[in-house]
mmCIF file as gemmi writes it, N, C-alpha and C atoms, coordinates in Angstrom:
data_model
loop_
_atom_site.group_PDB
_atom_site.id
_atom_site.type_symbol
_atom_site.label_atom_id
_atom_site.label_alt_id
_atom_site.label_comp_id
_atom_site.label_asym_id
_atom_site.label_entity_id
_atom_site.label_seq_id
_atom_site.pdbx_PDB_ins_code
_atom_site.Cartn_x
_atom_site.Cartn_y
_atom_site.Cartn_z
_atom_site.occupancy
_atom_site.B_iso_or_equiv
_atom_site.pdbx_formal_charge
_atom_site.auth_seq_id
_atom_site.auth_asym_id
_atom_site.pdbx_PDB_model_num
ATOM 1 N N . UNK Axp A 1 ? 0.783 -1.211 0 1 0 ? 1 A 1
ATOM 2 C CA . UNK Axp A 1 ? 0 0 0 1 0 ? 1 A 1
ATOM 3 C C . UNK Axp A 1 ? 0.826 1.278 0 1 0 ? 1 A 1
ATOM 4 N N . UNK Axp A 2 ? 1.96 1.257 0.859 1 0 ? 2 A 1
ATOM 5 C CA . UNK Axp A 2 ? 2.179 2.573 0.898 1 0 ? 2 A 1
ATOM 6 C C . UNK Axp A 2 ? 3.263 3.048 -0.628 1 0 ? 2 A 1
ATOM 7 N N . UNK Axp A 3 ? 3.526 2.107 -1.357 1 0 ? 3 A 1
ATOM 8 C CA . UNK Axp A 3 ? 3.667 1.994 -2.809 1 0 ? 3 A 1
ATOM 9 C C . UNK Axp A 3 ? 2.895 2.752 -3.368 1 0 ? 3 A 1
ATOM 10 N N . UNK Axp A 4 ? 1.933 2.321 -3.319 1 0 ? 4 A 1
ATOM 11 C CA . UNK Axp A 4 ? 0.826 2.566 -3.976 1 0 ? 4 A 1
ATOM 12 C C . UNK Axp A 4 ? 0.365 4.705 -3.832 1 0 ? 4 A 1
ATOM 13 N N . UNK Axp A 5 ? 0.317 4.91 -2.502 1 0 ? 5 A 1
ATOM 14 C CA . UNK Axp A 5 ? 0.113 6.2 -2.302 1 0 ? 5 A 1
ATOM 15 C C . UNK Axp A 5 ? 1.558 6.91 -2.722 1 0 ? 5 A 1
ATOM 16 N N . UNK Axp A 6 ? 2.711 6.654 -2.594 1 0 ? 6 A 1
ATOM 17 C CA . UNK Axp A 6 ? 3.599 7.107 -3.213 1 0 ? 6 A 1
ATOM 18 C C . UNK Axp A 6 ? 3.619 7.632 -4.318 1 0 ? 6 A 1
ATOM 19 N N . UNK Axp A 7 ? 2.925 6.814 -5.14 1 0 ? 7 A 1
ATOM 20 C CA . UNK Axp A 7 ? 2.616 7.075 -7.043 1 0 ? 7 A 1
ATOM 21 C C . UNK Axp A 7 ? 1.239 7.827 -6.572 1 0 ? 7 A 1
ATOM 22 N N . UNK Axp A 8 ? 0.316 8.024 -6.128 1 0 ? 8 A 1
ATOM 23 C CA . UNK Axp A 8 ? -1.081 8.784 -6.096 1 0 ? 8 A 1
ATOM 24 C C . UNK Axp A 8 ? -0.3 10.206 -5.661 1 0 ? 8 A 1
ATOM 25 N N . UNK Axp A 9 ? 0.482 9.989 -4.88 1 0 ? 9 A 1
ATOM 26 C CA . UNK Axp A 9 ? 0.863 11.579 -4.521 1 0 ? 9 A 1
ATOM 27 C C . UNK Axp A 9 ? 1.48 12.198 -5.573 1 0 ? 9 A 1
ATOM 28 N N . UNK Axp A 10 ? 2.564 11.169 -6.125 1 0 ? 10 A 1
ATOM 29 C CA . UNK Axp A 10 ? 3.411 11.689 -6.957 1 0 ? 10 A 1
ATOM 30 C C . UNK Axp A 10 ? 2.833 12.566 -8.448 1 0 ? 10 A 1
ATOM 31 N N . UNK Axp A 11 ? 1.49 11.711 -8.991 1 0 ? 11 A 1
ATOM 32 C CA . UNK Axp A 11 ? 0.523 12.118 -9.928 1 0 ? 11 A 1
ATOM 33 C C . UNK Axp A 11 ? -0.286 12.853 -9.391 1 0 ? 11 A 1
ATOM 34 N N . UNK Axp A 12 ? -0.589 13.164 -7.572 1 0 ? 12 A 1
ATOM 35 C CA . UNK Axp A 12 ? -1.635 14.733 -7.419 1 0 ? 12 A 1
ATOM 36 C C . UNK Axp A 12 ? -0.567 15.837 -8.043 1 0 ? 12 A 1
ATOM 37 N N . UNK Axp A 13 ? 0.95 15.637 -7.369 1 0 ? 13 A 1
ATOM 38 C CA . UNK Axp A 13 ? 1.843 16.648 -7.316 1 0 ? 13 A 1
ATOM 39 C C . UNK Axp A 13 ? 1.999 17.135 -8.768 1 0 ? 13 A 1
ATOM 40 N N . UNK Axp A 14 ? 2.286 16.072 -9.606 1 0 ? 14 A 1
ATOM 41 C CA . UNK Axp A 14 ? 2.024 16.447 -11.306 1 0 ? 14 A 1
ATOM 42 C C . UNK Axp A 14 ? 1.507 17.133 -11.85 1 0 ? 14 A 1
ATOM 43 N N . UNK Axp A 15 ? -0.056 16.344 -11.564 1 0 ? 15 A 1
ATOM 44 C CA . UNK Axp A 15 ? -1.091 17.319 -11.905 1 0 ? 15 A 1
ATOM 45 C C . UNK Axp A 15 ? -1.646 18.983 -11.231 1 0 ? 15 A 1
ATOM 46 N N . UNK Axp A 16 ? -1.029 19.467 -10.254 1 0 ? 16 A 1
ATOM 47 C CA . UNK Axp A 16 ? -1.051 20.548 -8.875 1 0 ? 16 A 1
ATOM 48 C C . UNK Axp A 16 ? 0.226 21.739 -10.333 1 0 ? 16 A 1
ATOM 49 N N . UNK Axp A 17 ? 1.408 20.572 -10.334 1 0 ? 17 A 1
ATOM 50 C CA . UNK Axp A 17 ? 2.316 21.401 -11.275 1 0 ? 17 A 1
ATOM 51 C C . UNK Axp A 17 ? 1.893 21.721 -12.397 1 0 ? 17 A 1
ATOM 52 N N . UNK Axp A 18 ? 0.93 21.218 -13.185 1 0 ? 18 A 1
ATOM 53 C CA . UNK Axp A 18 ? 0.689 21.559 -14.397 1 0 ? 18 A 1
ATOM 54 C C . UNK Axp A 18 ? -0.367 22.663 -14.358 1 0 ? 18 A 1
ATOM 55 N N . UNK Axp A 19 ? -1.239 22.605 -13.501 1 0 ? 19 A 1
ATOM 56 C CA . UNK Axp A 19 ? -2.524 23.292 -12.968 1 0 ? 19 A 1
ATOM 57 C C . UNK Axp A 19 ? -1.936 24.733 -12.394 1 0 ? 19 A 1
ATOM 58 N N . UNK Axp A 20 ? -0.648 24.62 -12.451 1 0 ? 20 A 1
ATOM 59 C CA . UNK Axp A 20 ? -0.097 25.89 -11.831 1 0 ? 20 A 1
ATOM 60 C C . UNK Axp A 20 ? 0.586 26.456 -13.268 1 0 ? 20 A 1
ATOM 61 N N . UNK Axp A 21 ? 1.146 25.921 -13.694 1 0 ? 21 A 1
ATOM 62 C CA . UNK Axp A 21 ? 2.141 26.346 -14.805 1 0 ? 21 A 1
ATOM 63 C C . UNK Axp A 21 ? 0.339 26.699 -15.825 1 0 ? 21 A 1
ATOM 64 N N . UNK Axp A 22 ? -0.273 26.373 -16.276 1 0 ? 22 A 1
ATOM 65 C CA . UNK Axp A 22 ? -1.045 26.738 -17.205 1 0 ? 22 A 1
ATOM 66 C C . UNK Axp A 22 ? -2.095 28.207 -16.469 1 0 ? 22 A 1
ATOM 67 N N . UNK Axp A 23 ? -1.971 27.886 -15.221 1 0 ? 23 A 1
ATOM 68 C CA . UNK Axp A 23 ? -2.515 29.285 -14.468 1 0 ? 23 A 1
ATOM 69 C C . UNK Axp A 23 ? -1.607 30.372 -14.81 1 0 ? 23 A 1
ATOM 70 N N . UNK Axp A 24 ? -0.686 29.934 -14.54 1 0 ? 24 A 1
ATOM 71 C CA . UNK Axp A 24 ? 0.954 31.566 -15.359 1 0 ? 24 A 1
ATOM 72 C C . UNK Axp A 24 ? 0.777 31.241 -16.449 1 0 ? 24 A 1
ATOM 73 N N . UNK Axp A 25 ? 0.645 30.542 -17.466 1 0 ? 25 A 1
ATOM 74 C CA . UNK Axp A 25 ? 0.193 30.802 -18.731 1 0 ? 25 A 1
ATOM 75 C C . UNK Axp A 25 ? -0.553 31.568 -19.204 1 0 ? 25 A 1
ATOM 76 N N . UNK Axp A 26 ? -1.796 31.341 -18.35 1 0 ? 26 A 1
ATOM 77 C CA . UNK Axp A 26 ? -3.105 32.469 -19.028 1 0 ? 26 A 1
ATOM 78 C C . UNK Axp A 26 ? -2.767 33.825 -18.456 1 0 ? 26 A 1
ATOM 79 N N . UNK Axp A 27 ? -2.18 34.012 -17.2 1 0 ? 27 A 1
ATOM 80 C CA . UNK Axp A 27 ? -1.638 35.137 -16.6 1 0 ? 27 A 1
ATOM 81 C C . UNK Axp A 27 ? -1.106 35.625 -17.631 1 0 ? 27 A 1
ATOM 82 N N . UNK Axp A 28 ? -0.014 35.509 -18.093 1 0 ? 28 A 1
ATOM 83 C CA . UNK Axp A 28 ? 0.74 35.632 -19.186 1 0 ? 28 A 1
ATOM 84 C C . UNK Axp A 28 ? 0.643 36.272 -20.195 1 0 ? 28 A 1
ATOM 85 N N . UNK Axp A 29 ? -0.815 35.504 -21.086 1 0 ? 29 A 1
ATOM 86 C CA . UNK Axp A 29 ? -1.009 35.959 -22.003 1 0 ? 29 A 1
ATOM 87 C C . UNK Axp A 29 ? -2.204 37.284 -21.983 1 0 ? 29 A 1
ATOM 88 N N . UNK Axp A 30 ? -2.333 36.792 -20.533 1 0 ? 30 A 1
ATOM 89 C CA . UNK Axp A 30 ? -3.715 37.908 -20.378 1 0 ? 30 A 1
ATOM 90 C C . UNK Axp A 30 ? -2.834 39.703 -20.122 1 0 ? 30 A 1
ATOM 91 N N . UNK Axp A 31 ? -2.32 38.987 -19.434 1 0 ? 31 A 1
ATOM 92 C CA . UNK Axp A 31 ? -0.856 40.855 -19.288 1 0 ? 31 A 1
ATOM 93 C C . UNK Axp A 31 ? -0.183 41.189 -20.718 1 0 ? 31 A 1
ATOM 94 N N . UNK Axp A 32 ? -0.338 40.193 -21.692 1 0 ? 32 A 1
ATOM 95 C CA . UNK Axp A 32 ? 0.588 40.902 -22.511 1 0 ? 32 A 1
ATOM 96 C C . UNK Axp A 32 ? -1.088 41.177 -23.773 1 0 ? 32 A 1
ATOM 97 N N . UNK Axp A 33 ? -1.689 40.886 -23.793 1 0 ? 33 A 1
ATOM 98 C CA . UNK Axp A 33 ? -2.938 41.603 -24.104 1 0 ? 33 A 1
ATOM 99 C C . UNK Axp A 33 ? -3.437 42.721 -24.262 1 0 ? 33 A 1
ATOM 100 N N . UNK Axp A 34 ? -3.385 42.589 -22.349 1 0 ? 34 A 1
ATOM 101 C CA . UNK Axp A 34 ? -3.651 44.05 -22.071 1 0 ? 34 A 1
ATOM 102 C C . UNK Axp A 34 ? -2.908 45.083 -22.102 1 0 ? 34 A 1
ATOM 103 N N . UNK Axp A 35 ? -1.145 44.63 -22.122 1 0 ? 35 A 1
ATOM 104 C CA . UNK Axp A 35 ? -0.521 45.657 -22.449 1 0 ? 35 A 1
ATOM 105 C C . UNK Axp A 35 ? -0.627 45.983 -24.116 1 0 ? 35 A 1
ATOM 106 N N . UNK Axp A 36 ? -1.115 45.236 -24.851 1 0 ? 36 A 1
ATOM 107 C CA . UNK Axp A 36 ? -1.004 45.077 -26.764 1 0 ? 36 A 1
ATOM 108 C C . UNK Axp A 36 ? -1.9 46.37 -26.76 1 0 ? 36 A 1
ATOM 109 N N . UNK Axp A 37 ? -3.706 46.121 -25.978 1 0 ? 37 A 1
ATOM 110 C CA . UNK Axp A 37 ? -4.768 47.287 -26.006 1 0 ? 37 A 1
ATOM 111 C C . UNK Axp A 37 ? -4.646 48.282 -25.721 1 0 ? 37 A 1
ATOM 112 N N . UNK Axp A 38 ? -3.604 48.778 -24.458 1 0 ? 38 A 1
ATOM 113 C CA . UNK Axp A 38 ? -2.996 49.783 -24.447 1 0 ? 38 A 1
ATOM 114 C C . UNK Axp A 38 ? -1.948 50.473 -24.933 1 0 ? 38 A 1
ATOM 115 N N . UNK Axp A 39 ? -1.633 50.057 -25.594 1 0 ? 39 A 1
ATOM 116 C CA . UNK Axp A 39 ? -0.313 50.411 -26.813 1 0 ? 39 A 1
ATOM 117 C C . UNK Axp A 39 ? -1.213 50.583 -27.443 1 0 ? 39 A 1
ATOM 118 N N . UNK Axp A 40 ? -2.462 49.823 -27.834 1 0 ? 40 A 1
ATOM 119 C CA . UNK Axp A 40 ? -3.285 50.234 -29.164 1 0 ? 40 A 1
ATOM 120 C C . UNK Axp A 40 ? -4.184 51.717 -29.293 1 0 ? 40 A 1
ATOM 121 N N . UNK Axp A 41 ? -4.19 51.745 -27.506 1 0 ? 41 A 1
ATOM 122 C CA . UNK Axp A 41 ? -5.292 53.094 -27.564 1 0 ? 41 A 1
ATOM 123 C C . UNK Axp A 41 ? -4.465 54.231 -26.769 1 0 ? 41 A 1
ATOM 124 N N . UNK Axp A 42 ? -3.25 53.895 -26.938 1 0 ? 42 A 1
ATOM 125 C CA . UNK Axp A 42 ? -2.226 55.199 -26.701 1 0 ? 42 A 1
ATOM 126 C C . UNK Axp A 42 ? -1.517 55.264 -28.221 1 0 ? 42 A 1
ATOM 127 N N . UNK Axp A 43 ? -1.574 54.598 -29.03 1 0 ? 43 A 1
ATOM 128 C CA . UNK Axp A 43 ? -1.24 55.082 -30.672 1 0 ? 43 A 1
ATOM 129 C C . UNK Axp A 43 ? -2.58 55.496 -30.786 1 0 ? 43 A 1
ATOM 130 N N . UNK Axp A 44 ? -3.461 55.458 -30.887 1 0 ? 44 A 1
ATOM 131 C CA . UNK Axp A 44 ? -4.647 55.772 -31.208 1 0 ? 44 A 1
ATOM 132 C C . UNK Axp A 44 ? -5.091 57.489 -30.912 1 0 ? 44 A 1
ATOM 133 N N . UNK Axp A 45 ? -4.707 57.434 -29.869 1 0 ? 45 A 1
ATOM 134 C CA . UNK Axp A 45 ? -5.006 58.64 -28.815 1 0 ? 45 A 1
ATOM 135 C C . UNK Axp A 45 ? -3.46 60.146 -29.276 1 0 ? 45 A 1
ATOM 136 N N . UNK Axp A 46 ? -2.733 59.401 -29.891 1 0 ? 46 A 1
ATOM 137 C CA . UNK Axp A 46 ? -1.503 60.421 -30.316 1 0 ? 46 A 1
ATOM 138 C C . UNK Axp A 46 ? -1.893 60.562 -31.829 1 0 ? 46 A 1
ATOM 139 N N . UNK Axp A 47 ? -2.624 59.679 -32.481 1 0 ? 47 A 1
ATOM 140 C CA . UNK Axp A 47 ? -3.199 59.826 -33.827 1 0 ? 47 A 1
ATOM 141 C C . UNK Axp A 47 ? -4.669 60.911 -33.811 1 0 ? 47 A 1
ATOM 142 N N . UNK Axp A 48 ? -5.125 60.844 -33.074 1 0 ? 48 A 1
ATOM 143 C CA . UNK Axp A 48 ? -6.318 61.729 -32.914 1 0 ? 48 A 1
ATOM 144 C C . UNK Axp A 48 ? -5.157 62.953 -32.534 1 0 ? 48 A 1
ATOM 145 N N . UNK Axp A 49 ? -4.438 63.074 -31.46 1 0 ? 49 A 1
ATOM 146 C CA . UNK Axp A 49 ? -4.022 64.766 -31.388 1 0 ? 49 A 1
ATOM 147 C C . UNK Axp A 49 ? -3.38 65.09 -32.518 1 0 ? 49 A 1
ATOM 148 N N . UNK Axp A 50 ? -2.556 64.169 -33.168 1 0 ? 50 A 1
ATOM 149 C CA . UNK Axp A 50 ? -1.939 64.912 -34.147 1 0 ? 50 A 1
ATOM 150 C C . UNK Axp A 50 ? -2.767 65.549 -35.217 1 0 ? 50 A 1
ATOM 151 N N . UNK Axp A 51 ? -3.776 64.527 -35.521 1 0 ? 51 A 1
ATOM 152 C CA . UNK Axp A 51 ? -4.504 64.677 -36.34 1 0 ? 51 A 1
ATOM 153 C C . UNK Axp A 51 ? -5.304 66.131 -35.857 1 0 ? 51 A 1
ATOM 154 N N . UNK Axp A 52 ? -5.581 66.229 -34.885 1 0 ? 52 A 1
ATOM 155 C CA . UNK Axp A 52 ? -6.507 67.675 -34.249 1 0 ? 52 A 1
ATOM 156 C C . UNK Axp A 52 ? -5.331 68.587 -34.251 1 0 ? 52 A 1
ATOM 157 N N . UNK Axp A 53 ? -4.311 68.598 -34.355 1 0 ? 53 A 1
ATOM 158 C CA . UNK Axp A 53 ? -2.938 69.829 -34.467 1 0 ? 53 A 1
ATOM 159 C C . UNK Axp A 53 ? -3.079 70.366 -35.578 1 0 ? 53 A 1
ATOM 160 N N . UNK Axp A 54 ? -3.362 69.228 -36.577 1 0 ? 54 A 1
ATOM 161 C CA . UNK Axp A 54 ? -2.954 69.482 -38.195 1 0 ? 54 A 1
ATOM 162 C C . UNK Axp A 54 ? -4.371 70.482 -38.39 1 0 ? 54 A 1
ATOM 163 N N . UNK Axp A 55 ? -5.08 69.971 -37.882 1 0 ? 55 A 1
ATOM 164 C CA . UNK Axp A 55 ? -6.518 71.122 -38.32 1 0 ? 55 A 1
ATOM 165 C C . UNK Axp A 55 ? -6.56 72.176 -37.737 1 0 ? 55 A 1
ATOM 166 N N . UNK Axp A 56 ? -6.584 72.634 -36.426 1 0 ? 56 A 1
ATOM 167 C CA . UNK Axp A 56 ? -5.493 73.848 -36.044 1 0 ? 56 A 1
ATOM 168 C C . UNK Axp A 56 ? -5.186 74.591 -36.626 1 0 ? 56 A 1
ATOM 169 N N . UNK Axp A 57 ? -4.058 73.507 -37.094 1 0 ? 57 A 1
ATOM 170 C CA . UNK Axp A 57 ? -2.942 75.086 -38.056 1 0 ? 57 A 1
ATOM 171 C C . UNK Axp A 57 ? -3.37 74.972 -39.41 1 0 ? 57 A 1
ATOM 172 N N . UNK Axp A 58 ? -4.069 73.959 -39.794 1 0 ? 58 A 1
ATOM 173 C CA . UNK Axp A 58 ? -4.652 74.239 -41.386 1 0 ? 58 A 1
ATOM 174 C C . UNK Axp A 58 ? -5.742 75.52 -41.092 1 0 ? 58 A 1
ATOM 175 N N . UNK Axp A 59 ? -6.842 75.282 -40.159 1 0 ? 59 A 1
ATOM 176 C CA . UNK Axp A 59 ? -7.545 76.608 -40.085 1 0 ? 59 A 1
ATOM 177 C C . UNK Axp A 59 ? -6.658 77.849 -39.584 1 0 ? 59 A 1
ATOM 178 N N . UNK Axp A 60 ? -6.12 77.57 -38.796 1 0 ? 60 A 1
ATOM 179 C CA . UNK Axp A 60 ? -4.728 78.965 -38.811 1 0 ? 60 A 1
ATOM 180 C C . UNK Axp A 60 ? -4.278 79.95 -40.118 1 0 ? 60 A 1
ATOM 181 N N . UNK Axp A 61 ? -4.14 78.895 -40.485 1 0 ? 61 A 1
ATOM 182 C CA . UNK Axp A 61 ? -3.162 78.91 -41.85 1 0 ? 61 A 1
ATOM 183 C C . UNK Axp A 61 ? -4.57 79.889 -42.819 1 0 ? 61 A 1
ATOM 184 N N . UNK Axp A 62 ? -5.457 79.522 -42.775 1 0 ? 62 A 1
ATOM 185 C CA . UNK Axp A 62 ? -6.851 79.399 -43.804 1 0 ? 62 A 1
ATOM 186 C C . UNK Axp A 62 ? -7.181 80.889 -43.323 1 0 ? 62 A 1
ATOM 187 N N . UNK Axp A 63 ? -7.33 81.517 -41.949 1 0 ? 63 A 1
ATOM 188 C CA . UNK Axp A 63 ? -7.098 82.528 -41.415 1 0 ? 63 A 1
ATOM 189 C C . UNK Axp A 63 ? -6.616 83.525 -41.442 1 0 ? 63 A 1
ATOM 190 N N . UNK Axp A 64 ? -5.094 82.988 -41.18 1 0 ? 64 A 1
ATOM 191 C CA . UNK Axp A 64 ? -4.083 84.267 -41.756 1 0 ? 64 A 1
ATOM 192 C C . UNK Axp A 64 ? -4.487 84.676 -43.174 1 0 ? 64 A 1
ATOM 193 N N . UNK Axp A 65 ? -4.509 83.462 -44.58 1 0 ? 65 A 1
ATOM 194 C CA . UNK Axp A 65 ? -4.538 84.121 -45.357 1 0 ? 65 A 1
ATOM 195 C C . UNK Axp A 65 ? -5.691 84.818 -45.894 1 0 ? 65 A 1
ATOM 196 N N . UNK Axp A 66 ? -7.055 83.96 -45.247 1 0 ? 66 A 1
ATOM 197 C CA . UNK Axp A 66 ? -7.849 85.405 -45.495 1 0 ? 66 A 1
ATOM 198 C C . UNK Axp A 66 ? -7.569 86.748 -45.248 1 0 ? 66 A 1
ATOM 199 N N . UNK Axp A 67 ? -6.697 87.182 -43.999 1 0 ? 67 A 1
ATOM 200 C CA . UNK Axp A 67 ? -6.58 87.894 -43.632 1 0 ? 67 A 1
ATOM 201 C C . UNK Axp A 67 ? -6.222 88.827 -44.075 1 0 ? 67 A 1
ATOM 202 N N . UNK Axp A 68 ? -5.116 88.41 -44.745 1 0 ? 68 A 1
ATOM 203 C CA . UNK Axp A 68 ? -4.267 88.824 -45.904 1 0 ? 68 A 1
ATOM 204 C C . UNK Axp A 68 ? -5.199 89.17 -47.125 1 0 ? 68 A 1
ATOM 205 N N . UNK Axp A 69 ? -5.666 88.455 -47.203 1 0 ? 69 A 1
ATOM 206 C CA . UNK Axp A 69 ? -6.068 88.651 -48.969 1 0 ? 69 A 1
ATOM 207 C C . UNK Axp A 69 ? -7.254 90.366 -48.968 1 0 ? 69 A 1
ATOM 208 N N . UNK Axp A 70 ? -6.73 90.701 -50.271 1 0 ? 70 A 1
ATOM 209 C CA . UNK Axp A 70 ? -7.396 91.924 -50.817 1 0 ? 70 A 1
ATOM 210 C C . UNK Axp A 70 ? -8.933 92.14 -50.489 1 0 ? 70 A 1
ATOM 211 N N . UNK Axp A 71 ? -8.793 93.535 -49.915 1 0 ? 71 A 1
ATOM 212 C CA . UNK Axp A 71 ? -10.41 93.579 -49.391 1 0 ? 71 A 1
ATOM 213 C C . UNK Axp A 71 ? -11.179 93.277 -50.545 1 0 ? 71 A 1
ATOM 214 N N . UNK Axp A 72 ? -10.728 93.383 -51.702 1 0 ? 72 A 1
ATOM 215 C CA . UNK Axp A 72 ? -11.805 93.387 -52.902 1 0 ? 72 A 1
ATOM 216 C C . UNK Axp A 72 ? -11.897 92.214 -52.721 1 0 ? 72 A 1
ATOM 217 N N . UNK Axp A 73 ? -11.336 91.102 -52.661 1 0 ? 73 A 1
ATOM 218 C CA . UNK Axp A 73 ? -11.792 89.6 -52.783 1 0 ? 73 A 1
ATOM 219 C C . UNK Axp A 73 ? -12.811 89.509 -51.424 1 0 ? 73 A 1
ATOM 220 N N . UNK Axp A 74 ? -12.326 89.686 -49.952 1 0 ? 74 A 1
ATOM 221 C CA . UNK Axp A 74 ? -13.037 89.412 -49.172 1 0 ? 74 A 1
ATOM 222 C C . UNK Axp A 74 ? -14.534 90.165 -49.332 1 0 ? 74 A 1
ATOM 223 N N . UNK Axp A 75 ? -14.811 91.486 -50.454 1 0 ? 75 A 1
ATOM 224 C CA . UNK Axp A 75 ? -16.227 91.78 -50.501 1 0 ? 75 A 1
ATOM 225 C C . UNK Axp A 75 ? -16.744 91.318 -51.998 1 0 ? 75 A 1
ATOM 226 N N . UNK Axp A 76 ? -15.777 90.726 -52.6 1 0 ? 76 A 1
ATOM 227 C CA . UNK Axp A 76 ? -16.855 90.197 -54.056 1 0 ? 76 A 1
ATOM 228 C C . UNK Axp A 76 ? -16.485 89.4 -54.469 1 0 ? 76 A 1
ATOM 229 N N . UNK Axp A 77 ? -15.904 88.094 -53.355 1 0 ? 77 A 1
ATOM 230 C CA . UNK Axp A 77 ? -15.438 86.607 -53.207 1 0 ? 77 A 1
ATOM 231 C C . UNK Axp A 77 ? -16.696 85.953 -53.983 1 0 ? 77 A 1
ATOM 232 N N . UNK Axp A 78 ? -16.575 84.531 -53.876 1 0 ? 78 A 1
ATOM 233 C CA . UNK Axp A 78 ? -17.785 84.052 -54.42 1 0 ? 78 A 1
ATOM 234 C C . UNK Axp A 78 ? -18.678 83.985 -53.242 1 0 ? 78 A 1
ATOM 235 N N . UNK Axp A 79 ? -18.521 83.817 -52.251 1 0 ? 79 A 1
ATOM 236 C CA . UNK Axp A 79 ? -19.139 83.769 -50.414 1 0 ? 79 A 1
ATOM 237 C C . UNK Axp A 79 ? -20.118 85.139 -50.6 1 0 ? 79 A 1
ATOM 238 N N . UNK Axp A 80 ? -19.76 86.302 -51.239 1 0 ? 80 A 1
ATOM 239 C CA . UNK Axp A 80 ? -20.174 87.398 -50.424 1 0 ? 80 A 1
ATOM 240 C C . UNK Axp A 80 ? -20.687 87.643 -52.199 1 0 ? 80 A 1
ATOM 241 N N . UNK Axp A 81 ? -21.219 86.708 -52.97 1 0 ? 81 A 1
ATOM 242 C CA . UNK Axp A 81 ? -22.79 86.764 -54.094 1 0 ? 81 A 1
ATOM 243 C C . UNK Axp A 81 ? -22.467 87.582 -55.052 1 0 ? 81 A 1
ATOM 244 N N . UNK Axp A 82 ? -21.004 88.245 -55.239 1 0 ? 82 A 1
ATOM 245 C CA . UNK Axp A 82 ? -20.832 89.583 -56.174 1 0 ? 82 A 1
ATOM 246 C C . UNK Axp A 82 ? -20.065 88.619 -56.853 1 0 ? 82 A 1
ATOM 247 N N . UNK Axp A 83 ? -19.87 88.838 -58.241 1 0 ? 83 A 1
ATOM 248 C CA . UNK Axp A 83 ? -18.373 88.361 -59.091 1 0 ? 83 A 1
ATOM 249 C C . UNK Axp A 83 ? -17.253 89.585 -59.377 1 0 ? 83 A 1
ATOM 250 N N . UNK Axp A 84 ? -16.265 88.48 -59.107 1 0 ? 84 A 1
ATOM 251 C CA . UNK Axp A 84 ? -15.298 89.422 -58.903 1 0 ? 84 A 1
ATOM 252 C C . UNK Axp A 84 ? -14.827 90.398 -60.407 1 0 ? 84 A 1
ATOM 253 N N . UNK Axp A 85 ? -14.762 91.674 -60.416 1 0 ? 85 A 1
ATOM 254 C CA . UNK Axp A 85 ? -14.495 92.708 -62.066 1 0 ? 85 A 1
ATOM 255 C C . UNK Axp A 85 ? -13.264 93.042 -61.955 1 0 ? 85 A 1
């Protein structure tokens, strides 16, 4: 008998080790996941500001040069119903 429990322990202990090692497995893959989604929505999140910078200074830009441009255009533009003579 006590043979016998020798090998029963030896196969709980096996199975205890494997039941552990596949628990850090999913650990594992579950942390590097969640770090993948957050890499995904911190590129994401620097793609939206850049993208909101660029419009910014494109309306900036769109701004100044109205600003600039000849009062005659800004009063007989196509916007303001007159054609320009």
């Amino acid at each position: 008998m006590p043979a016998s429990a020798s090998v029963e322990a030896k196969a709980k202990a096996k199975a205890k080790a494997k039941a552990k090692a596949k628990a850090k497995a999913k650990a594992k893959a579950k942390a590097k996941a969640k770090a993948k989604a957050k890499a995904k929505a911190k590129a994401k999140a620097k793609a939206k500001a850049k993208a909101k910078a660029k419009a910014k200074a494109k309306a900036k830009a769109k701004a100044k040069a109205k600003a600039k441009a000849p009062d005659r255009l800004r009063r007989c533009g196509r916007r303001a119903g007159r054609p320009l003579t």
